[in-house]
C-alpha positions in Angstrom: -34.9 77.9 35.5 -34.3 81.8 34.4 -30.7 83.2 33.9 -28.9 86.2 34.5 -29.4 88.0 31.2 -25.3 89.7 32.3 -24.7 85.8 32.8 -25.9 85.2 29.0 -23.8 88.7 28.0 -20.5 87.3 30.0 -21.3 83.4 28.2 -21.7 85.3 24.5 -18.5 87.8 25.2 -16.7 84.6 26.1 -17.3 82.7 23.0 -16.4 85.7 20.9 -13.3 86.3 22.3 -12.4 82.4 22.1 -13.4 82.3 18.7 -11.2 85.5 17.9 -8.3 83.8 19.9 -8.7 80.5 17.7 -8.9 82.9 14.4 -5.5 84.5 15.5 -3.9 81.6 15.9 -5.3 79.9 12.9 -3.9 82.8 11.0 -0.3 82.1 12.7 -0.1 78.5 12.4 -0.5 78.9 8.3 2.1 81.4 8.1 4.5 79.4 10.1 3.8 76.5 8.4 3.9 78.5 4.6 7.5 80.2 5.7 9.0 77.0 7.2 7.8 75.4 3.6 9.7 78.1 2.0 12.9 78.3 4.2 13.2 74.2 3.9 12.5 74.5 0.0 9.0 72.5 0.0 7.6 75.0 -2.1 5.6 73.0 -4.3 5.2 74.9 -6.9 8.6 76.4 -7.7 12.0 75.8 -7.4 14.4 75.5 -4.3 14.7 78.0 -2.0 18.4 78.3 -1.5 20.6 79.8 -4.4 22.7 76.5 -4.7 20.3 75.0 -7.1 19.4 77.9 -9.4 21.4 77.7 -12.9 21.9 80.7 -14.7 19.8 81.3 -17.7 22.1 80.3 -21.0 21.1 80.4 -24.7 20.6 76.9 -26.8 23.9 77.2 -28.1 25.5 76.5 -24.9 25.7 74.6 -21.8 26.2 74.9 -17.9 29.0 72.7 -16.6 27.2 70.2 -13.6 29.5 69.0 -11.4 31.7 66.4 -12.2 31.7 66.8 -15.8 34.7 67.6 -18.0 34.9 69.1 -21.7 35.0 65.7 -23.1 31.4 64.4 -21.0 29.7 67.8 -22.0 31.1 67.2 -25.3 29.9 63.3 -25.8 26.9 64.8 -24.3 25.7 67.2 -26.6 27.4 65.5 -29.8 25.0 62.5 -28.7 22.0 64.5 -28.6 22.5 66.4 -31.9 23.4 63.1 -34.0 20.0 62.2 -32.3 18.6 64.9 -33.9 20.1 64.2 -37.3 22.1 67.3 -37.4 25.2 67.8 -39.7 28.1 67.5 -37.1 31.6 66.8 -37.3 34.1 63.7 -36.2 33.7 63.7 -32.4 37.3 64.4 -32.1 36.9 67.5 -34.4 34.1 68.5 -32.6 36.0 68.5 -29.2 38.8 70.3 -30.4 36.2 72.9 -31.4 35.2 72.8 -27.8 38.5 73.7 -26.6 39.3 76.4 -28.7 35.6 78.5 -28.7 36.2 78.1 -24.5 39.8 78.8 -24.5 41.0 75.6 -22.8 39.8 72.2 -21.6 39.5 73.3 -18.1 36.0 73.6 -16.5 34.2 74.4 -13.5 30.8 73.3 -12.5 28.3 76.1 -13.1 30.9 77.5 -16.3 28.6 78.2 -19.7 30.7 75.9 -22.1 29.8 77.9 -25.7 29.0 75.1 -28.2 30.7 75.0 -31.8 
């Protein structure tokens, strides 16, 4: 049986355009999919999306307050961890008075930069 050679044109013009049509949307689908990843914070390879979790950055010497801690749980904190590291500190009651007075006052704020002593 012979065909039309305009029949094999219209048959090859066809597939070409379908295959463009399946490129495009190919090309669509990923970027929907890579910005809904980014807008929902599923970026694997970074952090969150949304400023609420970003901390600012702060030198060893000091601390960012997390919420729900106080200058005394930042202060058993950090006194912890540097009698872990067989530093020379002070009595822990010394050392939280330090606290207060380098930060002028006991109160705190989650996301403050408490200065250590």
């Amino acid at each position: 049986m012979r065909t039309n050679p305009s029949s094999q044109a219209q048959v090859a013009t066809y597939r070409r355009r379908r295959l463009g049509v399946a490129a495009v949307a190919s090309c669509i689908m990923s970027f929907a999919v890579i910005g809904a990843c980014n807008v929902l914070g599923a970026d694997p390879g970074g952090g969150p999306a949304s400023a609420a979790g970003v901390q600012p950055a702060v030198a060893p010497e000091s601390v960012v307050v997390r919420p729900g801690d106080t200058l005394w749980s930042v202060a058993e904190r950090v006194y912890a961890r540097e009698r872990r590291d067989g530093a020379d500190v002070m009595a822990f009651a010394d050392y939280v008075d330090a606290l207060v007075v380098r930060n002028g006052g006991a109160a705190v704020a989650p996301g403050d930069v408490v200065v250590l002593p």
